[in-house]
ZAZAMAR-616945 format. One record per atom (N, C-alpha, C): x, y, z. Coordinates in steps of 0.05 Angstrom, whole numbers, padded with zeros to 5 digits, always signed. Layout:
BEGIN
XYZ ...
end
This chain:
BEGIN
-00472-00671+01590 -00486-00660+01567 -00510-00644+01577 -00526-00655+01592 -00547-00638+01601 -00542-00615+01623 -00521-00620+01641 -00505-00594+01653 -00503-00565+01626 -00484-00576+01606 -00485-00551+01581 -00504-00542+01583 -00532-00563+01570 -00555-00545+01565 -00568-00529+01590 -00557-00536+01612 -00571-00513+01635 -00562-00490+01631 -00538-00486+01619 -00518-00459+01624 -00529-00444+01601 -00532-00454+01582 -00542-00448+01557 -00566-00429+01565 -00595-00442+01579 -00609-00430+01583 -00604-00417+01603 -00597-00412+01622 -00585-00392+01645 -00575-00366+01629 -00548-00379+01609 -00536-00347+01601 -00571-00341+01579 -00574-00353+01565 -00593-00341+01551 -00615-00325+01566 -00627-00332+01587 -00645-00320+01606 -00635-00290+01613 -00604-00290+01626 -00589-00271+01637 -00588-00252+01619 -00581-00260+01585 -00581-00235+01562 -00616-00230+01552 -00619-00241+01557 -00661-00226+01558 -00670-00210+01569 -00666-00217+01598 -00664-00196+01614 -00658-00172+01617 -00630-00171+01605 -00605-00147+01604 -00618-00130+01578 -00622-00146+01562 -00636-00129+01532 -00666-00122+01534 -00676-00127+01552 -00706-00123+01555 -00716-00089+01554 -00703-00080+01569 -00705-00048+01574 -00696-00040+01537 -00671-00048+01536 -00668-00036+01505 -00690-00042+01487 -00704-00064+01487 -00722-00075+01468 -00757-00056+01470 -00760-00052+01495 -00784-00036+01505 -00783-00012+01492 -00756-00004+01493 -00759+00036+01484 -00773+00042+01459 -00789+00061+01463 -00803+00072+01429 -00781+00084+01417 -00778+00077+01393 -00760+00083+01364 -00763+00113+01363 -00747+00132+01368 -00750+00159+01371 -00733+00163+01343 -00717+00150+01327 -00710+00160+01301 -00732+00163+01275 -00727+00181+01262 -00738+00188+01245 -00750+00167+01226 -00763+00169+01204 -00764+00151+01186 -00750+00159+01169 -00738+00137+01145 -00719+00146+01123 -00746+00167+01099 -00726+00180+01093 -00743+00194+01075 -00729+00195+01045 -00732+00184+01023 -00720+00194+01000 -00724+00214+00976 -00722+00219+00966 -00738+00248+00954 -00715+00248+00935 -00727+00261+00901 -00709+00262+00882 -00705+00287+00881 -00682+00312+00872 -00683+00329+00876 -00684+00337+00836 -00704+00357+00823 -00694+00365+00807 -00675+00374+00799 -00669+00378+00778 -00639+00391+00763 -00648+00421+00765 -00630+00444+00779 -00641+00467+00780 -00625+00479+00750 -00623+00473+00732 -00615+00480+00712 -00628+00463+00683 -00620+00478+00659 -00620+00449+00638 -00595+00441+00635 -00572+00458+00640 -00541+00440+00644 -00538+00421+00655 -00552+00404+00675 -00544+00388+00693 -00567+00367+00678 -00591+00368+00669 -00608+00352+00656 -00587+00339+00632 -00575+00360+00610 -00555+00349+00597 -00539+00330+00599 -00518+00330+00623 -00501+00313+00619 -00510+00294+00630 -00528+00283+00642 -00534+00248+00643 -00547+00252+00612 -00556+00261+00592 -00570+00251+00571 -00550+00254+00556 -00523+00257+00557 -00506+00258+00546 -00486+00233+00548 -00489+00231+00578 -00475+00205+00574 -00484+00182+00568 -00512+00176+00566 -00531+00154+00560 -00529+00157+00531 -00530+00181+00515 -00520+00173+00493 -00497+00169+00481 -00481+00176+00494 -00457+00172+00492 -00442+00142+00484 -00458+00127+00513 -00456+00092+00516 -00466+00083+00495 -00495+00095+00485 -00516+00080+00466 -00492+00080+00438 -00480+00105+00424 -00470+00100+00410 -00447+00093+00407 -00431+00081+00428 -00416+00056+00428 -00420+00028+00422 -00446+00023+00433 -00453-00002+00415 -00455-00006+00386 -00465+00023+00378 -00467+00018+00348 -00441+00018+00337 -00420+00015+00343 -00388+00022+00331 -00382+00006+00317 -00386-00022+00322 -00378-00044+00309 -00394-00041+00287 -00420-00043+00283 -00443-00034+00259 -00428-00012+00241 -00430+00013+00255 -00419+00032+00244 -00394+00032+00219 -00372+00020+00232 -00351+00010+00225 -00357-00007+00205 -00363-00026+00198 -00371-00044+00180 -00397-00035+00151 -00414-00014+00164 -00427-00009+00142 -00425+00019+00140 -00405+00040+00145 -00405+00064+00128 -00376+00069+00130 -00356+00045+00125 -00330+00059+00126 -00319+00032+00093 -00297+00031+00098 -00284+00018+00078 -00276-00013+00091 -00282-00019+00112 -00269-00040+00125 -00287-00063+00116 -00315-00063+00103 -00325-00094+00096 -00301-00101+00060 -00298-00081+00054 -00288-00093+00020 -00263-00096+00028 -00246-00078+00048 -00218-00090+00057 -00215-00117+00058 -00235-00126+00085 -00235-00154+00092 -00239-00179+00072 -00256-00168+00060 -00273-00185+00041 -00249-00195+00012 -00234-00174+00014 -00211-00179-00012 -00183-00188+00005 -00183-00186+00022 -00160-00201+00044 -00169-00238+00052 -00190-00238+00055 -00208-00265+00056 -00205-00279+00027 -00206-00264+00007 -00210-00284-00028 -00177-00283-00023 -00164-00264-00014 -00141-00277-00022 -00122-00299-00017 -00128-00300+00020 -00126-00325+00027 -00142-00349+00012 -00155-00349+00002 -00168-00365-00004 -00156-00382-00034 -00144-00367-00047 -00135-00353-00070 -00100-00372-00063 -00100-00360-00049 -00071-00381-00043 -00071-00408-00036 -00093-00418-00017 -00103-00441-00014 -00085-00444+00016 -00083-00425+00028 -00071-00425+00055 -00102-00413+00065 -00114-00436+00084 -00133-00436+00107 -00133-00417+00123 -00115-00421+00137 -00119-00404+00167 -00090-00393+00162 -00072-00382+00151 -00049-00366+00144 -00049-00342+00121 -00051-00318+00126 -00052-00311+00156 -00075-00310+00172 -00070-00314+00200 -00104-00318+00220 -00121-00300+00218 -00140-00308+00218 -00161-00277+00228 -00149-00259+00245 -00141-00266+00258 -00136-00233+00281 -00118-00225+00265 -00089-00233+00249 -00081-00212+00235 -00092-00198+00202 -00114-00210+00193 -00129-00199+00173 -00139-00180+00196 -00162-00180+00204 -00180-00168+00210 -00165-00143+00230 -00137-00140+00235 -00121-00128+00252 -00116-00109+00225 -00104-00115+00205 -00092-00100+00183 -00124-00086+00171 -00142-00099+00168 -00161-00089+00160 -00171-00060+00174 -00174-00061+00194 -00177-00037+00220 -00158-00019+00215 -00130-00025+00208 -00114-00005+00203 -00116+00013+00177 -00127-00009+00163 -00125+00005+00137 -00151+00027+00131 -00162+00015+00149 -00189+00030+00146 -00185+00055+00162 -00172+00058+00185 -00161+00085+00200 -00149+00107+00175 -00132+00086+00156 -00106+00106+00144 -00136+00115+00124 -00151+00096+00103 -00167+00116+00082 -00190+00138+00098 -00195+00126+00114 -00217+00145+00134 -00208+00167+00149 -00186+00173+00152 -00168+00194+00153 -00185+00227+00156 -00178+00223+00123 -00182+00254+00119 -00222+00253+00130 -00237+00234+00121 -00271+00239+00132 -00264+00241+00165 -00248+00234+00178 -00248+00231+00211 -00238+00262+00215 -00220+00270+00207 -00209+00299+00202 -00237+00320+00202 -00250+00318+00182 -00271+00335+00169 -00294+00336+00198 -00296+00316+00206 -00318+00311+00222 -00304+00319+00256 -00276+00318+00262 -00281+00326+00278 -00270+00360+00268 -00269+00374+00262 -00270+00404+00253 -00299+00424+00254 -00319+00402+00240 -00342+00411+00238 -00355+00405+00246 -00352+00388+00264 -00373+00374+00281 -00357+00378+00315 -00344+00353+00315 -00321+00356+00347 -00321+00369+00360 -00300+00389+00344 -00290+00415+00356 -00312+00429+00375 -00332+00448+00355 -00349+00459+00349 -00372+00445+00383 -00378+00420+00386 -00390+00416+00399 -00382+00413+00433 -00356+00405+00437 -00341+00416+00452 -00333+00439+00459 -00337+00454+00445 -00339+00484+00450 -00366+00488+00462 -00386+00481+00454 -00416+00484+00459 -00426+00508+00447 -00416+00512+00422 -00430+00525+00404 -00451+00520+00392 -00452+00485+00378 -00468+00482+00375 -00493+00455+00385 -00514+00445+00386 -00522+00431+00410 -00514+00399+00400 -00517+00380+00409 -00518+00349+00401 -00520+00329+00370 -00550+00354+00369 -00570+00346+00344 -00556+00351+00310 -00545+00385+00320 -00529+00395+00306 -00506+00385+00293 -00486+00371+00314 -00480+00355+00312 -00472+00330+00300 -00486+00315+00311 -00489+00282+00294 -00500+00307+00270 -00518+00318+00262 -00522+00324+00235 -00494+00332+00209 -00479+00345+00229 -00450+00361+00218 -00435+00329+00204 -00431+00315+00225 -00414+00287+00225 -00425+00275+00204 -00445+00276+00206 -00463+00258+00180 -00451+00264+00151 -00452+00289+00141 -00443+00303+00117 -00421+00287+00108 -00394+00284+00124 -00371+00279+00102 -00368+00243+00102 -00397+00227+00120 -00394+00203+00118 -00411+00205+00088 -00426+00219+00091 -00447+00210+00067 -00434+00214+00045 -00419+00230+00041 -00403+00248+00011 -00376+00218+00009 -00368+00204+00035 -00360+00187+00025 -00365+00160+00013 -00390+00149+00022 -00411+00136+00015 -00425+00135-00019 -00428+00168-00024 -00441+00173-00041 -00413+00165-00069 -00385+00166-00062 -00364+00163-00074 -00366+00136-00092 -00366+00125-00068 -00365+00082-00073 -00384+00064-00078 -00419+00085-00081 -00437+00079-00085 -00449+00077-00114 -00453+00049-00132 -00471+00062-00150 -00492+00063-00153 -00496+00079-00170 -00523+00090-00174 -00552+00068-00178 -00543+00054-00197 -00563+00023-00192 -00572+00011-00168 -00553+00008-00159 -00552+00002-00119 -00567+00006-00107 -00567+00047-00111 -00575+00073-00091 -00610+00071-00102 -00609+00071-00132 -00635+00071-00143 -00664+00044-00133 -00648+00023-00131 -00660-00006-00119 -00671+00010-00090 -00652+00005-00069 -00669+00017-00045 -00689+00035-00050 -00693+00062-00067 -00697+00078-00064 -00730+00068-00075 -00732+00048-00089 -00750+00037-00110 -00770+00020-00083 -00750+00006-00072 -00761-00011-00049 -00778+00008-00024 -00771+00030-00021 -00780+00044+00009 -00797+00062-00001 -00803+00058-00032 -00825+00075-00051 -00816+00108-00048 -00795+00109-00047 -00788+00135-00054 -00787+00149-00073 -00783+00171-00081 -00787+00185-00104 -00763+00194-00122 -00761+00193-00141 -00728+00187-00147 -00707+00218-00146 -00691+00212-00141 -00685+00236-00118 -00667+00249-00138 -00669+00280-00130 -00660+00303-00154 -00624+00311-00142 -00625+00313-00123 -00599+00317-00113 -00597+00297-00092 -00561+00295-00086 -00559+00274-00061 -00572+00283-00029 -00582+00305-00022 -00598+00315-00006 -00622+00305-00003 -00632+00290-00029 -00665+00279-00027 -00657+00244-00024 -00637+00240-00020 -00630+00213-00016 -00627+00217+00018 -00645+00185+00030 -00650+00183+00061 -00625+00173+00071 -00615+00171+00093 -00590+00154+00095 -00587+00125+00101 -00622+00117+00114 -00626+00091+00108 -00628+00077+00086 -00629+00093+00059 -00625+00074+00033 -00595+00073+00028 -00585+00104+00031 -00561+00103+00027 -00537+00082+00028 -00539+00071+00066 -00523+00051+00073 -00522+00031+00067 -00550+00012+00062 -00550-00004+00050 -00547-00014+00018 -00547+00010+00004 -00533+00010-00024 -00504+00014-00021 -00493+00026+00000 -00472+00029-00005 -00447-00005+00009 -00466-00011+00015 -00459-00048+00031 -00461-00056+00002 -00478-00064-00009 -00469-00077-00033 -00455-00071-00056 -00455-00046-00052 -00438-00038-00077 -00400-00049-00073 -00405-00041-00041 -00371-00056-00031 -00376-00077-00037 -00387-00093-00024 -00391-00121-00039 -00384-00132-00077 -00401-00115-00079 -00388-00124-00106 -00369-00111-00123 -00350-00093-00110 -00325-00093-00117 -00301-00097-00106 -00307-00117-00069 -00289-00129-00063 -00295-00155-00082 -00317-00175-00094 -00319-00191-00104 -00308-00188-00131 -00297-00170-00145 -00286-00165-00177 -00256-00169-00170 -00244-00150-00145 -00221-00149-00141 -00213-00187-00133 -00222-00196-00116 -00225-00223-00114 -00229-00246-00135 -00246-00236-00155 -00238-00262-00182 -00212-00245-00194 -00201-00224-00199 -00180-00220-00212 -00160-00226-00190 -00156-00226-00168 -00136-00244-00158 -00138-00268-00160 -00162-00286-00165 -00162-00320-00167 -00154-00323-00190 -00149-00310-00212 -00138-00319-00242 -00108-00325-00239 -00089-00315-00227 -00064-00323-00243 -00062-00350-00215 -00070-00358-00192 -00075-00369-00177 -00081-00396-00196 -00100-00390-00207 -00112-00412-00213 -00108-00419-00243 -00086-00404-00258 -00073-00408-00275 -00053-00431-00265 -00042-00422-00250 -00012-00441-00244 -00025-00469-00225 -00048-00470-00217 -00061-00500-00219 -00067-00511-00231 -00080-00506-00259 -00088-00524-00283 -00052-00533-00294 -00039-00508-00296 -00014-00520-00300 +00010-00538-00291 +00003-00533-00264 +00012-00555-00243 -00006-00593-00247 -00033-00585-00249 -00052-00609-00263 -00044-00628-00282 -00038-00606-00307 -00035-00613-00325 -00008-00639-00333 +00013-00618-00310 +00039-00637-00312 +00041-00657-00301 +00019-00660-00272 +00019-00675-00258 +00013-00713-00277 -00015-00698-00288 -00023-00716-00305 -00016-00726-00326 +00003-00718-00342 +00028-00715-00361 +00046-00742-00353 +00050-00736-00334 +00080-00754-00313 +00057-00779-00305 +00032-00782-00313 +00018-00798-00301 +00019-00810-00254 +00016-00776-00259 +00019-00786-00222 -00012-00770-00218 -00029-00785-00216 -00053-00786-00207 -00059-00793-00183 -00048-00803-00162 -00060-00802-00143 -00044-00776-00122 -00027-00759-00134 -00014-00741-00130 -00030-00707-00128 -00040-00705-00095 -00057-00682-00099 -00047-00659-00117 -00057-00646-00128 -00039-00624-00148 -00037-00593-00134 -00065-00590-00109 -00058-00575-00094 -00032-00572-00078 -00028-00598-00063 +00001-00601-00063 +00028-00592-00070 +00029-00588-00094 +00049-00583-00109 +00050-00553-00114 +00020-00540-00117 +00020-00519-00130 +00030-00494-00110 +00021-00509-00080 +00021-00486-00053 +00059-00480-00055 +00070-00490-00054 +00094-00472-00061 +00099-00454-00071 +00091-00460-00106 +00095-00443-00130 +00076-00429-00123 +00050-00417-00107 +00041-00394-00111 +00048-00382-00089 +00061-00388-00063 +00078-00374-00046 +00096-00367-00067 +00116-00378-00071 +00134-00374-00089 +00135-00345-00105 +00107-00343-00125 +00098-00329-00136 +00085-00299-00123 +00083-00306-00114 +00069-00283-00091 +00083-00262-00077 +00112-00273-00067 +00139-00264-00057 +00145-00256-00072 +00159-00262-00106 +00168-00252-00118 +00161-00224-00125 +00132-00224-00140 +00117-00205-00146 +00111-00180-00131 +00121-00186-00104 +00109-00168-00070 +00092-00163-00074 +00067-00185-00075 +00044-00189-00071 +00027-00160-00054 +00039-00167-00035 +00034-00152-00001 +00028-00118-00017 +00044-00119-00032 +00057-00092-00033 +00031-00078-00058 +00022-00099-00085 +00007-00092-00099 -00013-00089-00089 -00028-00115-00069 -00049-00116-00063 -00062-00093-00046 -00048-00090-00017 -00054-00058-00012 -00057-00043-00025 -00032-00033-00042 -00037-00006-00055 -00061-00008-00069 -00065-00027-00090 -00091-00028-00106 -00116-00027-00092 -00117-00035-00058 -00144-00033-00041 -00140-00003-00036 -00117+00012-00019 -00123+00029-00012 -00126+00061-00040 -00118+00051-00064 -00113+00070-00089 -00144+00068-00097 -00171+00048-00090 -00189+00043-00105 -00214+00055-00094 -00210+00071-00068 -00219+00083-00049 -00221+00111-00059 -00201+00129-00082 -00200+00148-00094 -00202+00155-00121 
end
């Protein structure tokens, strides 16, 4: 054991030695130098501010999506209806909220059309700049907004941010706008939603009724009824009214 450690220090001595001369020499390399170089143009300043906003308004998509398109009253009348059937989790969220997205592609259509024409195109070309732009895109969300919006709604915000009551839709901000136009969906996915809970909840008091009739009380009546409103629902092609009437209520 103590033999090793001689060798140990021997070779170690022997590579000290050998590196000594390398270790003495003065550092004849340079020092690092880093330096930022300006953009010799404004073209080249552009596209990083282009792509930073680019990213930025990807986050807002989900937002976006939900408060200036048709997809909260979609959801919201696909949700009462499950509910409405008294089927929980059938169908699941991912295929509501899957159909919902679609449906919102098919009515948003012709506004996605408009915007990239007058806006898209146009800016890809580099005719016109950024600002221009998001301003162009803006127009045929608002004109759809201004569609599904009412006026009580539009007037509340406008009351709240002490604004002045506005002569054309031009003097309306788009921060009141959106948020009148959130509740206004709201409360006409909530109308479409009690007129689907009526014949639903017709054929439960009637299912109740019999149940209690026949004296079978400890007999849930939900039970009985979840057939007959599948039942009911098939017949009628449910599927088939309920879309059309979401996507027909949009025009």
């Amino acid at each position: 054991m103590r033999l090793r450690w001689v060798w140990l220090v021997i070779l170690g001595g022997v590579l000290g030695w050998n590196l000594l001369p390398v270790w003495a020499q003065p550092a004849t390399t340079s020092p690092l130098h880093i330096a930022i170089t300006p953009p010799s143009t404004e073209e080249d300043l552009a596209v990083p501010l282009q792509i930073l906003l680019l990213l930025t308004l990807l986050t807002f998509i989900p937002a976006l999506l939900i408060a200036m398109t048709s997809f909260a009253r979609i959801v919201v009348v696909l949700s009462f209806l499950r509910q409405a059937l008294g089927v929980q989790q059938m169908p699941p969220n991912q295929v509501l909220i899957g159909l919902a997205l679609f449906l919102t592609l098919f009515i948003m259509a012709p506004v996605g059309e408009e915007i990239r024409v007058q806006a898209l195109q146009p800016y890809l070309a580099h005719q016109i700049t950024t600002q221009a732009a998001l301003q162009r895109a803006l127009v045929p969300l608002r004109e759809f907004m201004f569609a599904q919006t009412r006026e009580k709604d539009l007037l509340l915000f406008m009351e709240i941010a002490h604004h002045p009551r506005p002569q054309t839709r031009e003097d309306v901000p788009t921060t009141a706008l959106i948020p009148a136009f959130i509740i206004s969906e709201l409360k006409t996915a909530f109308q479409i939603g009690f007129l689907l809970y009526i014949p639903f909840l017709i054929l439960d008091l009637v299912v109740s009724s019999v149940l209690l009739s026949m004296g079978m009380l400890m007999l849930p009546p939900v039970l009985i009824s979840l057939p007959f409103k599948i039942m009911l629902f098939v017949v009628v092609d449910g599927w088939n009214l309920v879309i059309g009437s979401l996507v027909r209520s949009f025009h």
